[in-house]
N, C-alpha and C positions, 0 to 999 in steps of 0.2 A: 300368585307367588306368596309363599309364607313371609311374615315379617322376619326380619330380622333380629337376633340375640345381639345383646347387650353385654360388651365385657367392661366392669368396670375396675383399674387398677388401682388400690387404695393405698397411703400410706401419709407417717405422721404429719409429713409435715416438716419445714425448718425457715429456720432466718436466712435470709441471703448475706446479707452483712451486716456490720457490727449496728445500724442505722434501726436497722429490723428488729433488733432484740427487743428492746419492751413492748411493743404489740404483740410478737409470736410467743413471748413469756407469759403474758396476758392471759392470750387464748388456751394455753396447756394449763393455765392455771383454772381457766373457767373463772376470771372476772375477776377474780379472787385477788388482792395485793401482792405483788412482788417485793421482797426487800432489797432496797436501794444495794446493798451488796452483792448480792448475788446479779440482779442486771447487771452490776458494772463487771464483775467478774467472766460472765459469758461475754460480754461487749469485748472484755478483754481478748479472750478464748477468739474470738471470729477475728479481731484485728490481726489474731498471729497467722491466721488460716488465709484471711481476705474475703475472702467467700466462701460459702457455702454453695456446693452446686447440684446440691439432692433435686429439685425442682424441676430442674433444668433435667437433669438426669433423668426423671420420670417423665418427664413430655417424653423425652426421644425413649423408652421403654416405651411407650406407652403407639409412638410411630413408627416404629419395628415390629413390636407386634400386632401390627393391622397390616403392614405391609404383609408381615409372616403367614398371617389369617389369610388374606387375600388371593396371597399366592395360591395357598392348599386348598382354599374353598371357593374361591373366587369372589370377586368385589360384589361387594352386596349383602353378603353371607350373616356376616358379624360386625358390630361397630365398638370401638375401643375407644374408651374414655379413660382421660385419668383423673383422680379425685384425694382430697386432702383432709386432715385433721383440722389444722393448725395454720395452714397457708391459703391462697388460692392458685389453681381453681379448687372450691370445695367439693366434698360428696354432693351435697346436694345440688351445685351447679352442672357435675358430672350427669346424674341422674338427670336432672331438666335437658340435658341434650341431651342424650339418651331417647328421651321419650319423645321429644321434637322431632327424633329420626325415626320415630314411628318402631323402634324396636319392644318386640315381646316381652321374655323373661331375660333379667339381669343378672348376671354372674359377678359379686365384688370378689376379688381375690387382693386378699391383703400381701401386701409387697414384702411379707417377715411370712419364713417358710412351716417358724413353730408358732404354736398360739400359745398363749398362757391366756387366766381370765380376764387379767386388771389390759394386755392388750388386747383381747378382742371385745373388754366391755366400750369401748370407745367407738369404734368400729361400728357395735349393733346400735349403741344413739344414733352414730350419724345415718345409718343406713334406716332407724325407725323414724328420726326428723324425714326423710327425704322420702319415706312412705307415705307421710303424714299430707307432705307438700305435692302430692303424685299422688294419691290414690289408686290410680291404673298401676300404676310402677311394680312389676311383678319381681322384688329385688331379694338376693338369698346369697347369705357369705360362702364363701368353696371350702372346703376343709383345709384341714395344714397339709403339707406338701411337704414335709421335711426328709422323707427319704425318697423322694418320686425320682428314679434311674436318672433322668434328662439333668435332676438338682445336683443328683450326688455327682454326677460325669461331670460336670460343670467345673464343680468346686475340685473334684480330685485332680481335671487337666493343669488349673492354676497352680494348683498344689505344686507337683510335678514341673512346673514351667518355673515357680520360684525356687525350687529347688538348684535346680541347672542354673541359676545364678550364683549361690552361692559359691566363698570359697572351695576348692576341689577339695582341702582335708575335712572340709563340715559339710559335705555332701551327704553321706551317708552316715552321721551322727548328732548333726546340730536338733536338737527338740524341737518338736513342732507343740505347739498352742493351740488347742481350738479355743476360740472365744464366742462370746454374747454379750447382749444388754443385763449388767445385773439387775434384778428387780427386790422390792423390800420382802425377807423371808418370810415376812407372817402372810403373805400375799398368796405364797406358794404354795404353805402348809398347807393350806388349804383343798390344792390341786396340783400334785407334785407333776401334772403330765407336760409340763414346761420342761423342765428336770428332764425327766425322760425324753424326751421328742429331740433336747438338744444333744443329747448323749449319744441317741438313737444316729443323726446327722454325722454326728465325728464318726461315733464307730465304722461305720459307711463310708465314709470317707478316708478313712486311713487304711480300711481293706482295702477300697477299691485302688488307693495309691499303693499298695504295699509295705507301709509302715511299718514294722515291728511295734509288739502292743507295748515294750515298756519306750518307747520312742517319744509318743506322745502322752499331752494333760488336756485335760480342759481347765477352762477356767472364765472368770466374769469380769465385766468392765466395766467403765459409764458410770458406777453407783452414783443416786443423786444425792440432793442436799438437803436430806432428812435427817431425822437424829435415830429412827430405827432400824434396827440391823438389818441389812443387804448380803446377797446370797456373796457367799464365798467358795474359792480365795480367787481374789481380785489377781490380774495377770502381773500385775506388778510384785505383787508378794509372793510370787517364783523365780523372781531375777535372781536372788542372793542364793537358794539355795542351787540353781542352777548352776552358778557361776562356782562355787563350793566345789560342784564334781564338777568342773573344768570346761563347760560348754561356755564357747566363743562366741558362736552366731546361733542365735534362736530364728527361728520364724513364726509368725503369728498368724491364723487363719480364722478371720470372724468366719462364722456358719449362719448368723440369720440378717447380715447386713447387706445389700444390696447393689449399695452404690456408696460411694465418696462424699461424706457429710461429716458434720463436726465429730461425733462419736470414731471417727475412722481416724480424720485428717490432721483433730487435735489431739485425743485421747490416746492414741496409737501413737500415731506419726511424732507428738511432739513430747508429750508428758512420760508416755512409758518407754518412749524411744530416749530422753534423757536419763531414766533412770538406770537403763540398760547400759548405758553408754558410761555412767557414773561406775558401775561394777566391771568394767570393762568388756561387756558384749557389746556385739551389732547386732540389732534388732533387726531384721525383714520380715515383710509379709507380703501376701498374695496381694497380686493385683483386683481389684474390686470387678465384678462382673459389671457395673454399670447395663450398657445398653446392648453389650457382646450377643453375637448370635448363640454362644450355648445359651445363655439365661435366657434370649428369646422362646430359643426349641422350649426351655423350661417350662416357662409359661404359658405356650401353647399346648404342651401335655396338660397342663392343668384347663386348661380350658378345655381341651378334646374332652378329658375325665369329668368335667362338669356337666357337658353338652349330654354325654351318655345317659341313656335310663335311671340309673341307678347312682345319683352324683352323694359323692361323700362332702355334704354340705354342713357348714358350723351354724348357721340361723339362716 
């Protein structure tokens, strides 16, 4: 019997609660000091949330898609690990089970659908640490995934399902938002196919729901707490002129976030959802794909794609 392939699911990482913050600030920082304000200010951030439940979230992604695997290929086939930045369990503890299971070649497939470079430089340390510590460990990141059919169905069903919530007069006029992770601009400049890949993602999805093109924006979120400029315009600097031409309910559709973590649950749900509310909008947005069987099928397209001869692989 051939050995087994190795999927491994990777992604940043977060604090569970407010407790967790200066270790997990620590480690994104790489050792580096944290200033007393800013921990206090995310500590703040998780107390309004409670929790943080990215972690959790990606265990059960991560036992869905081995269930999924299983089914299609049968047990034995493929073994699914999941592996972190910033939390545990790590890449590299991912990998060491991995190869305890006696699996071949390793497929990481990062849990953000576009790459930029400043995210997948993080990615190729941990996965060249865990080569280091593995030798045998035949490991290779999967390409971005940002319009693969299975992604874009996914994201356009939610669409479509927050839609039918809204009110009946803002059904068919309220804007829709695609958003992301802002990242700092000089980052980009450098490699605008961030830029692209998330543009690439909405347009996709706003065909596939039938949007009209002036319906929807994209726009950026998250920016951190650097003092250089961050790709714009942040979703919140759309409320006021929104509300100008008369939109009541907006809704908001991240396209590379995954699951339900502070970027979603505070940044969204609390900060731009009162600023919206301050100009007299409701804010909505899609429900987060978390562990749902479309994002499973998702990720198992990308695995079938990687398995194939010819895998469109990032390192």
């Amino acid at each position: 019997m051939h050995a087994p392939k190795g999927v491994l699911l990777m992604t940043f990482g977060s604090a569970v609660t407010a407790d967790d913050v200066p270790e997990y600030l620590a480690s994104v920082r790489g050792g580096r000091a944290v200033p007393d304000d800013v921990v206090a200010e995310f500590q703040r951030r998780y107390r309004v949330i409670g929790r943080s439940p990215l972690i959790d979230v990606t265990r059960a992604q991560g036992d869905a898609l081995q269930r999924h695997l299983d089914a299609e290929l049968g047990v034995g086939h493929v073994v699914v690990r999941v592996g972190m930045l910033h939390s545990r369990p790590r890449v590299d503890d991912a990998v060491s089970e991995l190869t305890a299971h006696g699996v071949g070649a390793i497929v990481g497939i990062v849990l953000a659908p576009q790459y930029s470079p400043v995210i997948l430089a993080g990615y190729e340390r941990a996965v060249a640490r865990a080569r280091e510590a593995h030798p045998a460990a035949d490991v290779r990141i999967a390409g971005a995934w940002h319009t693969l059919p299975e992604w874009i169905d996914s994201l356009a069903e939610r669409l479509d399902a927050a839609l039918a919530t809204l009110p009946p007069a803002s059904r068919e006029t309220a804007p829709v938002i695609f958003t992301a992770h802002s990242l700092p601009r000089a980052v980009v400049d450098h490699d605008p196919g961030y830029i692209d890949q998330l543009r690439d993602t909405a347009a996709a999805v706003s065909s596939r729901a039938g949007l009209a093109p002036g319906r929807w924006q994209f726009a950026y979120q998250s920016a951190g707490h650097t003092p250089e400029p961050w790709l714009t315009p942040d979703v919140k600097d759309l409320l006021p002129t929104l509300r100008e031409d008369g939109a009541r309910d907006v809704l908001i559709v991240p396209v590379q976030f995954l699951a339900d973590h502070l970027e979603i649950l505070y940044d969204l749900d609390v900060a731009a959802r009162d600023e919206a509310r301050a100009l007299g909008i409701t804010m909505h947005r899609i429900e987060m794909p978390n562990a749902s069987p479309p994002l499973i099928r998702a990720l198992a397209a990308v695995v079938h794609r990687e398995l194939a001869p010819n895998p469109a692989s990032a390192a």
